[in-house]
N, C-alpha and C positions, 0 to 999 in steps of 0.2 A: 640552685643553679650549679653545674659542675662543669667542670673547664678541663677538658682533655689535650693532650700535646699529641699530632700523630707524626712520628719521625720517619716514614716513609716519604709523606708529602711535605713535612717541617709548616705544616701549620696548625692552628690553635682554634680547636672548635669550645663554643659553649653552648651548652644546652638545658633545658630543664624537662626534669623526671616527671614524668607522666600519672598524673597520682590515679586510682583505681576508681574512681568516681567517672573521672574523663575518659578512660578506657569502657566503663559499661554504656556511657553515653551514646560511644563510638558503634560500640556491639548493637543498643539497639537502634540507634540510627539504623543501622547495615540491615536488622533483621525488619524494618519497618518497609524500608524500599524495598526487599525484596519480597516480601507479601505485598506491595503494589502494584511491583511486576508480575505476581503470579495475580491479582485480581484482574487485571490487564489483560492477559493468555486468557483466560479463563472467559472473558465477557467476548474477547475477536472469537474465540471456540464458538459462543453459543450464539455469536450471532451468523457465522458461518454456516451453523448446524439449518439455521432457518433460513437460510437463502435457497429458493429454490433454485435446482441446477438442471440445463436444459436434458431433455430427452430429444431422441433418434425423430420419435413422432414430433417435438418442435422445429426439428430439421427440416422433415417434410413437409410441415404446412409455409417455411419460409421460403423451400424452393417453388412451392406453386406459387406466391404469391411473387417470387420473382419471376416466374414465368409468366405470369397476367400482367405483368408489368413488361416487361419485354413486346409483349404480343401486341398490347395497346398501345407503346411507342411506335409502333411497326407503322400500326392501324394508323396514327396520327399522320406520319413521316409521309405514307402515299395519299390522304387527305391534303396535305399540303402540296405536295406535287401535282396533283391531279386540280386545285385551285388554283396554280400557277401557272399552267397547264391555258386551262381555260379564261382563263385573265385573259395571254396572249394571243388566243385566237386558235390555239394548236389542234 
């Protein structure tokens, strides 16, 4: 244990010296998370790599299918008016 005086701040720190055992422990701690981290990067990469990503042509089959949709709401909208229609006598 070593006991230092700092006379700038006039207080008295104690400390103990770091023996080289605890220091390599320290090192590979540090070197073990960081090959974690890189196992990590490395598996988001390849599973990124295997997502398929839409194409131009998945565009276009989503706009028809909004449009069939749209069309058949249409279709619906005057089937209901035209039953309402005739309900009343119109």
């Amino acid at each position: 244990m070593v006991i230092e005086f700092d006379p700038i701040e006039s207080a008295l720190y104690c400390r103990i010296p770091v023996s080289g055992a605890a220091k390599t422990d320290e090192k590979e701690a540090a070197r073990k998370e960081a090959k974690v981290m890189q196992t990590d990067s490395q598996a988001v990469k390849n599973i990124q790599s295997k997502v398929e990503k839409p194409t131009l042509g998945d565009l276009g089959a989503l706009a028809e299918i909004k449009e069939k949709l749209k069309q058949k709401k249409g279709d619906d909208a005057e089937k209901t008016e035209h039953d309402f229609l005739s309900v009343k006598g119109y």
